[in-house]
Backbone bond lengths (Angstrom), bond angles and torsions (degrees), N, CA, C in turn:
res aa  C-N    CA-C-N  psi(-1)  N-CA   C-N-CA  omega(-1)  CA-C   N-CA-C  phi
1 X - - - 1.450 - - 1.523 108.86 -
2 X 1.506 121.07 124.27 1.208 122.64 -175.95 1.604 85.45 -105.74
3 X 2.034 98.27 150.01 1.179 100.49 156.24 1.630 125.59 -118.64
4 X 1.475 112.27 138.22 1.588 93.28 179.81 1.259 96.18 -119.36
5 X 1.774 102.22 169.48 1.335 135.10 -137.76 1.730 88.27 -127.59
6 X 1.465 130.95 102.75 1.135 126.08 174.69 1.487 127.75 -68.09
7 X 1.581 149.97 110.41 1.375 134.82 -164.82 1.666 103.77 -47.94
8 X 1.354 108.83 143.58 1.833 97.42 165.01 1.468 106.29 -128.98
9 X 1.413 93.13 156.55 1.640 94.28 -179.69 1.653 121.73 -77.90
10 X 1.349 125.50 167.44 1.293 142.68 -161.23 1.963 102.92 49.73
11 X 1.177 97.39 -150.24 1.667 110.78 -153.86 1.473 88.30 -84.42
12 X 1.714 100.98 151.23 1.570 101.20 152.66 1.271 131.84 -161.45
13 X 0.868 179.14 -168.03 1.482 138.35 -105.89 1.845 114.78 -98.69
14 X 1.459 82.77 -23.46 1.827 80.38 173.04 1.448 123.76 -72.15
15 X 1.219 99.62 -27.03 1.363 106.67 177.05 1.531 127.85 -92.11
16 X 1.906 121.19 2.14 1.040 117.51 158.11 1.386 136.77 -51.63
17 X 1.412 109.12 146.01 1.637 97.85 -146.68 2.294 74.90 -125.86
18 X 1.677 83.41 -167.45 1.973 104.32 -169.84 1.714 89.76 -67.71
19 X 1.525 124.68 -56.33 1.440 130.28 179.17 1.620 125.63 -41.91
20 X 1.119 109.81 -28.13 1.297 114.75 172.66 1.408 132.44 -115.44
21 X 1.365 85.84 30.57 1.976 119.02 153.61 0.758 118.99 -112.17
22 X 1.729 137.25 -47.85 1.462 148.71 -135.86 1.797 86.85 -134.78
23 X 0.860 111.69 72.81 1.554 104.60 149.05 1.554 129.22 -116.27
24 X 1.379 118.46 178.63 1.250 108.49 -171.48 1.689 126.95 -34.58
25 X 1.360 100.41 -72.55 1.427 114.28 161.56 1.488 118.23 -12.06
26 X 1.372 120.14 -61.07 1.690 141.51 -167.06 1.669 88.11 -75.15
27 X 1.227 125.14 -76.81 1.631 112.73 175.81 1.251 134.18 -46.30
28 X 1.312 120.43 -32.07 1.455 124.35 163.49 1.607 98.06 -64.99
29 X 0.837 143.59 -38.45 2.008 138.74 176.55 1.444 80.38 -60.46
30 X 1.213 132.92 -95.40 1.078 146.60 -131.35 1.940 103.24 -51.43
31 X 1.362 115.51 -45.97 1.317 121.74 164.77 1.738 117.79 -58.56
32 X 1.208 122.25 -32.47 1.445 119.56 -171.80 1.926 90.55 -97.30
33 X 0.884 117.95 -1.88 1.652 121.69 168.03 1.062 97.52 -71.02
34 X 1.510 123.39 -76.42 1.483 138.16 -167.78 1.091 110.17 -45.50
35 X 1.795 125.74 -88.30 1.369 119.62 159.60 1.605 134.37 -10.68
36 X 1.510 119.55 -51.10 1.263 112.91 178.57 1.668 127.63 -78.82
37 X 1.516 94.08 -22.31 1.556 104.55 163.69 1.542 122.43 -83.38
38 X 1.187 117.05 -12.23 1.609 123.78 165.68 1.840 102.52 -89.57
39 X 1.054 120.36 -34.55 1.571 109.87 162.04 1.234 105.53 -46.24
40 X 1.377 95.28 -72.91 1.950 104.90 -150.99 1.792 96.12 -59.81
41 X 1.521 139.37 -11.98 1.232 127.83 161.13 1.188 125.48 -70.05
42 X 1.913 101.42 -39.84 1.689 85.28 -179.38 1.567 105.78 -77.70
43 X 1.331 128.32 -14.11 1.377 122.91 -167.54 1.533 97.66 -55.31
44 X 1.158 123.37 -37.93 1.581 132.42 -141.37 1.755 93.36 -84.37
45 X 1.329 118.12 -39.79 1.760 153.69 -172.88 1.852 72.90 -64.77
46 X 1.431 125.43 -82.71 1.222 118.34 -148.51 1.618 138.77 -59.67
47 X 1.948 75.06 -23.60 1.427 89.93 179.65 1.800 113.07 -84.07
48 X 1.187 113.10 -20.05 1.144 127.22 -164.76 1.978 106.06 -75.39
49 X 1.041 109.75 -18.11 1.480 145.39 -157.17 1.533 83.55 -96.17
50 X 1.371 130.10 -56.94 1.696 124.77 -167.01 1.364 105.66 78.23
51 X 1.194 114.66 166.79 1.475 130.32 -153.55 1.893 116.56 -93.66
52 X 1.533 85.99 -8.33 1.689 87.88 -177.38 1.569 122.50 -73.17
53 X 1.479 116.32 -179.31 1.694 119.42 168.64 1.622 101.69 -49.92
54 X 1.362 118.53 175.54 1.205 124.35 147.15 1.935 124.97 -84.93
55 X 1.199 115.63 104.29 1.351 84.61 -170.03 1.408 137.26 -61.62
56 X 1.326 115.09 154.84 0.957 114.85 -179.92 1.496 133.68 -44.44
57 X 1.599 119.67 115.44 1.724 123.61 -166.25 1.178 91.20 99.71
58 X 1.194 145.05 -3.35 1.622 116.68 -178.81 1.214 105.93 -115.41
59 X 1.759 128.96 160.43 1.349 121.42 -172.26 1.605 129.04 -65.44
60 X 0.514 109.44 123.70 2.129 111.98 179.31 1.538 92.54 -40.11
61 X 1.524 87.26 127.62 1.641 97.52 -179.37 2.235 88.28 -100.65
62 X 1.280 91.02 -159.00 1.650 117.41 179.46 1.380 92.03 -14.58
63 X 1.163 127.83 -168.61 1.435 153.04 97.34 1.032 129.66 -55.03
64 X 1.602 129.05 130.21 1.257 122.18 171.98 1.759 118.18 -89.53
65 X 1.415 122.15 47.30 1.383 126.40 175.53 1.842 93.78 -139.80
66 X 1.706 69.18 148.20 2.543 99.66 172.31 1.711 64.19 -68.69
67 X 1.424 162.84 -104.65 1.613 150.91 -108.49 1.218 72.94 -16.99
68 X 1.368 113.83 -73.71 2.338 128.90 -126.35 1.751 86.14 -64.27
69 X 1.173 139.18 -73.39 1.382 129.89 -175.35 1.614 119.62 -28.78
70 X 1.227 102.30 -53.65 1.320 127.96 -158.56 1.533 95.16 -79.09
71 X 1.242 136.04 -18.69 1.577 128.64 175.65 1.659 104.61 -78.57
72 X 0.871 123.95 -6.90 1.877 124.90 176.84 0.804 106.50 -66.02
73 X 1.490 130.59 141.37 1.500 123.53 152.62 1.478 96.40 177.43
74 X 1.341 122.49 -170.36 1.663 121.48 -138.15 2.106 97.83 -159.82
75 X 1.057 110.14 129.89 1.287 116.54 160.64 1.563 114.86 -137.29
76 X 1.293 113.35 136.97 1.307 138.17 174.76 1.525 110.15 -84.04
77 X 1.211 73.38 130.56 2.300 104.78 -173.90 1.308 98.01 -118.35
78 X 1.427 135.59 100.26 1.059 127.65 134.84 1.720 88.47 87.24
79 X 1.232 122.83 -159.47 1.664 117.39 -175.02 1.953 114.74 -86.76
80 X 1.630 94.83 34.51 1.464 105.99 -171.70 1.397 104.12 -125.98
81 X 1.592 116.60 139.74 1.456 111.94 163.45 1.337 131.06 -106.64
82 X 1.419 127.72 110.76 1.202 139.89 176.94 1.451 108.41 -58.12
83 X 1.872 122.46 129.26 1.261 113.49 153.93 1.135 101.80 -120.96
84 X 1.474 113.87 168.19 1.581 114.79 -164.22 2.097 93.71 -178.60
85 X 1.280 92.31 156.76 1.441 101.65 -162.77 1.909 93.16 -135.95
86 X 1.362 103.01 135.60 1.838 118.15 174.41 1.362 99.80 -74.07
87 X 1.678 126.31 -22.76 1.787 97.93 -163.06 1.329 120.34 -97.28
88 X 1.381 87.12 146.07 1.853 100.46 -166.60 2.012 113.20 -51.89
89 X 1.093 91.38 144.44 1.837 98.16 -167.51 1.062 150.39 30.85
90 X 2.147 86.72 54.88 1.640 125.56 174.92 1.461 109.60 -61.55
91 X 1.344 114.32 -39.20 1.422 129.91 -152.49 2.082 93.65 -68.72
92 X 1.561 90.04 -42.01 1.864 94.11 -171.82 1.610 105.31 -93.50
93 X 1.455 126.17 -12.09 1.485 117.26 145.38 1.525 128.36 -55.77
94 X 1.232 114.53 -47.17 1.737 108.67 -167.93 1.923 93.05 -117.66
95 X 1.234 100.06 34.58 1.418 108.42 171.58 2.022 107.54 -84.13
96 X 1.605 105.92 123.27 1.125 78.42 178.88 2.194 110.29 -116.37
97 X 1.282 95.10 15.32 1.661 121.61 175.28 1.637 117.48 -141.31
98 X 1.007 118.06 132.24 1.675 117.88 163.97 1.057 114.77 -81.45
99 X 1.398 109.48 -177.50 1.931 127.50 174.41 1.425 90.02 -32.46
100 X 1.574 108.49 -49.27 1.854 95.81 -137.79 1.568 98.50 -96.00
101 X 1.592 116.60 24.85 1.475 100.01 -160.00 1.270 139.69 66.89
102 X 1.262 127.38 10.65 1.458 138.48 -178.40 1.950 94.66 -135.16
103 X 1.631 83.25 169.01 1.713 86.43 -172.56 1.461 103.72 -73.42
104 X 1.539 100.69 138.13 1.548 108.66 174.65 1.136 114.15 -50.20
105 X 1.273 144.19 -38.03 1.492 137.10 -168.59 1.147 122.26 40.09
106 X 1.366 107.46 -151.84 1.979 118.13 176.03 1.159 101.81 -76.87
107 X 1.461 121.37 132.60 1.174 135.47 128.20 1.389 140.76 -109.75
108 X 1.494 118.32 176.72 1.402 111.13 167.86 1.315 145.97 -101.76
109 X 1.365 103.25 139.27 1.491 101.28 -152.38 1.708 98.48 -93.68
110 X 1.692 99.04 99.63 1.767 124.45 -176.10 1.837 87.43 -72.14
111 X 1.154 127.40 -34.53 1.580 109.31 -158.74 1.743 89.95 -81.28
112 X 1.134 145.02 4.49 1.442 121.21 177.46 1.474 104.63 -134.12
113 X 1.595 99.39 66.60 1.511 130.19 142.45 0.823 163.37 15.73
114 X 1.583 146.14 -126.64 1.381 168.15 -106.20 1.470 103.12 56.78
115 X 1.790 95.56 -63.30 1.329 103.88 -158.53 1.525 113.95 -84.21
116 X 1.479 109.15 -6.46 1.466 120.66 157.49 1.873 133.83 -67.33
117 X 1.754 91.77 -11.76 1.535 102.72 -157.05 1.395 119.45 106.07
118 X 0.952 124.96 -5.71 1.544 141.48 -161.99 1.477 113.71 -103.27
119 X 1.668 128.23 63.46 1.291 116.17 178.78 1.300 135.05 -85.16
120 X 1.623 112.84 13.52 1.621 122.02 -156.17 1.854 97.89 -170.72
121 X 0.917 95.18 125.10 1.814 108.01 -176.94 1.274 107.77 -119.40
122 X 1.246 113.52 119.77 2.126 116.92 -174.39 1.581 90.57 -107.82
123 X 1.610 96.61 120.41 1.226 118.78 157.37 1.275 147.00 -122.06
124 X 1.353 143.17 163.52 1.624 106.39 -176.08 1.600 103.53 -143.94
125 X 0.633 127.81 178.52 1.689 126.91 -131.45 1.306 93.43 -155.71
126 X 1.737 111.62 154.24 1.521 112.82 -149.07 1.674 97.26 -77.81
127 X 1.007 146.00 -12.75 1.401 145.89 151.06 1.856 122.72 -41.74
128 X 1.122 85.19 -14.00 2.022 89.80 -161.78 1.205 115.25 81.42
129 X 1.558 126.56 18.24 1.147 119.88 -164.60 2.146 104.08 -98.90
130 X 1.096 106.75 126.75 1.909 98.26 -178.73 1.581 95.61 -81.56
131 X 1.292 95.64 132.01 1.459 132.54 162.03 1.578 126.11 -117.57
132 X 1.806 97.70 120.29 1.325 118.29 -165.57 1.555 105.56 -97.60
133 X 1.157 130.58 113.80 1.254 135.93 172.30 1.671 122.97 -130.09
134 X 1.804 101.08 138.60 1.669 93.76 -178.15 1.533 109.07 -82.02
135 X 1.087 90.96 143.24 1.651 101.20 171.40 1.642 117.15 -78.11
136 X 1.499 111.79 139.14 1.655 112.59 174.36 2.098 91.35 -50.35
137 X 1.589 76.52 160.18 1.373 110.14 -169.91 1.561 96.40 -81.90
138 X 1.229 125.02 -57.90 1.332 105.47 -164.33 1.628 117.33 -118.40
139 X 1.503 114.84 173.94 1.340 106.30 -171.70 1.566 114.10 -59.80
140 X 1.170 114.41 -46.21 1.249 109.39 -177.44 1.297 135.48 -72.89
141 X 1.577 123.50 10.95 1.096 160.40 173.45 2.154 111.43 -98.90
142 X 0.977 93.14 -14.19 1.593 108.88 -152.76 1.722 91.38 -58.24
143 X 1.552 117.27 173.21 1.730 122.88 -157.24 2.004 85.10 -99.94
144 X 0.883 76.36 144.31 2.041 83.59 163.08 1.258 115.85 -120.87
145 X 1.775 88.86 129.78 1.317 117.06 -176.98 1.733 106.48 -72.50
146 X 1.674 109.00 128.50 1.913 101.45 -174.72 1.863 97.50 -57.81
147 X 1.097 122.88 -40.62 1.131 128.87 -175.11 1.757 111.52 122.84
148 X 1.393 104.80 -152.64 1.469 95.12 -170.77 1.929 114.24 -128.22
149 X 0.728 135.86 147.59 1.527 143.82 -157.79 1.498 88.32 -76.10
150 X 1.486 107.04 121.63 1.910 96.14 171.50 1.462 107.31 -84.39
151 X 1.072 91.06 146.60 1.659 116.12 166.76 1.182 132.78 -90.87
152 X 1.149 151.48 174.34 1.498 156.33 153.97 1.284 127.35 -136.56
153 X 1.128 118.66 -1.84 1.592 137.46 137.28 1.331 125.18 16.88
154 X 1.588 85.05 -55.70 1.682 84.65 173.17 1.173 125.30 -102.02
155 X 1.457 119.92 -25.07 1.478 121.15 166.74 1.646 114.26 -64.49
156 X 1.695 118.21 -19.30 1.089 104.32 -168.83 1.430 89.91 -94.10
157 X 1.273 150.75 -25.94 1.813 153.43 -175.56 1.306 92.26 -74.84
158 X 1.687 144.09 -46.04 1.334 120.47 142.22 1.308 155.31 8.20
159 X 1.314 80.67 -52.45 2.122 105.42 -163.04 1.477 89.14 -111.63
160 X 1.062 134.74 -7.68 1.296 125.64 -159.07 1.509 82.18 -112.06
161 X 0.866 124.31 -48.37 1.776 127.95 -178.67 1.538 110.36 -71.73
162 X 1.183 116.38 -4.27 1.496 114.61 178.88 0.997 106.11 -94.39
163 X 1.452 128.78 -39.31 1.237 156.11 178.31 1.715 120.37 -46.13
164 X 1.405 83.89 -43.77 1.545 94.35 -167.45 1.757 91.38 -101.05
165 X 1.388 132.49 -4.27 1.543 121.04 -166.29 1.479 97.19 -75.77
166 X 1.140 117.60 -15.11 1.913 107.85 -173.52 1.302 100.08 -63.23
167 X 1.327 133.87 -34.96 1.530 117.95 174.16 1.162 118.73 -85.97
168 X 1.084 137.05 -4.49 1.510 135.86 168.45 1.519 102.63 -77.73
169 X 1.371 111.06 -53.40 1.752 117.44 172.42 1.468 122.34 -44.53
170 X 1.174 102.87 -43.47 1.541 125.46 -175.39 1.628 104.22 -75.61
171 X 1.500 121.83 -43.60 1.682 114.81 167.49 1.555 109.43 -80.01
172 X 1.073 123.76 -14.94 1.419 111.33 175.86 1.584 112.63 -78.72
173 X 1.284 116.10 -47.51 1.403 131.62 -177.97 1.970 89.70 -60.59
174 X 1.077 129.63 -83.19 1.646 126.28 -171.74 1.621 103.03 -44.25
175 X 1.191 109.41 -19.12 1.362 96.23 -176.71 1.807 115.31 -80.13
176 X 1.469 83.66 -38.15 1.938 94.45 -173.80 1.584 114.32 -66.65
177 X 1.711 97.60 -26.03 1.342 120.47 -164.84 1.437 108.07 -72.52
178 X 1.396 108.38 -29.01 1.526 128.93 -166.85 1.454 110.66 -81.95
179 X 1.504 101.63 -19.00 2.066 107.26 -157.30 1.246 76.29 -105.34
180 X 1.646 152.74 -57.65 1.043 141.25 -163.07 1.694 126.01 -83.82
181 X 1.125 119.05 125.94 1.334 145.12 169.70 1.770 106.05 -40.67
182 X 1.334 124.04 110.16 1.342 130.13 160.18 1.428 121.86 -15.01
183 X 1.437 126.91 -82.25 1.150 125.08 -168.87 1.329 97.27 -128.60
């Protein structure tokens, strides 16, 4: 008994190529992977933090707003996924070096002035109460910020998303494997 092997049309498994794994579809998973496992890390970061002020002199932990969650999200470049976050001074939260190579820490905050434009600073105080205060006049006088509590948030929603990509890999691959014809 001979067996033959009929030619079939379009591609088939020898000829699967990097494109007909990784397409849009597969990167958009792969971005809402990432994103939701860097949520569910910092969630874990926020709760751990408790619900109070930060006290005073110590670094600003989380945010207490869904805003800070809700700024995550991910766009695809080409067969790459970009994540990236809207809230203001992400970069010095999950910062784990400054400019100079050492931990960013406290600095001073030169933009809230006199000599910046800045004659009145609204603040509010663990009561809810707003507090109006003048700001020093010049930069080199300026208030210092303690700085901000580092995080790892994202390196650890990372690992957690790497973790879990073998099954996304594994349905994409059975899936491609499934639409295409053997030989």
């Amino acid at each position: 008994m001979k067996l033959r092997i009929k030619k079939t049309r379009g591609k088939t498994w020898a000829k699967l190529q990097h494109d007909d794994f990784v397409d849009d579809k597969f990167l958009n998973e792969v971005g809402k992977l990432l994103v939701d496992s860097i949520i569910y890390e910092a969630a874990k970061d926020f709760a751990k933090q408790g619900h109070g002020p930060t006290p005073r002199g110590q670094p600003e932990g989380l945010p207490r707003s869904v805003k800070f969650f809700d700024s995550f999200g991910y766009t695809v470049k080409g067969d790459s996924v970009e994540i990236y976050s809207t809230w203001p001074f992400i970069e010095r939260m999950v910062a784990t070096r400054g400019e100079n190579g050492k931990d960013p820490g406290p600095y001073r905050m030169t933009w809230l002035t006199q000599e910046a434009g800045v004659p009145v600073a609204k603040m509010t105080d663990e009561d809810g109460k707003v507090i109006f205060r003048t700001t020093p006049m010049f930069k080199r006088d300026a208030w210092i910020h303690p700085g901000f509590e580092r995080y790892t948030f994202v390196r650890r929603g990372y690992e957690r998303a790497r973790r879990q990509m073998d099954k996304l890999i594994d349905k994409r691959v059975s899936q491609v494997l499934e639409e295409t014809p053997i030989v």
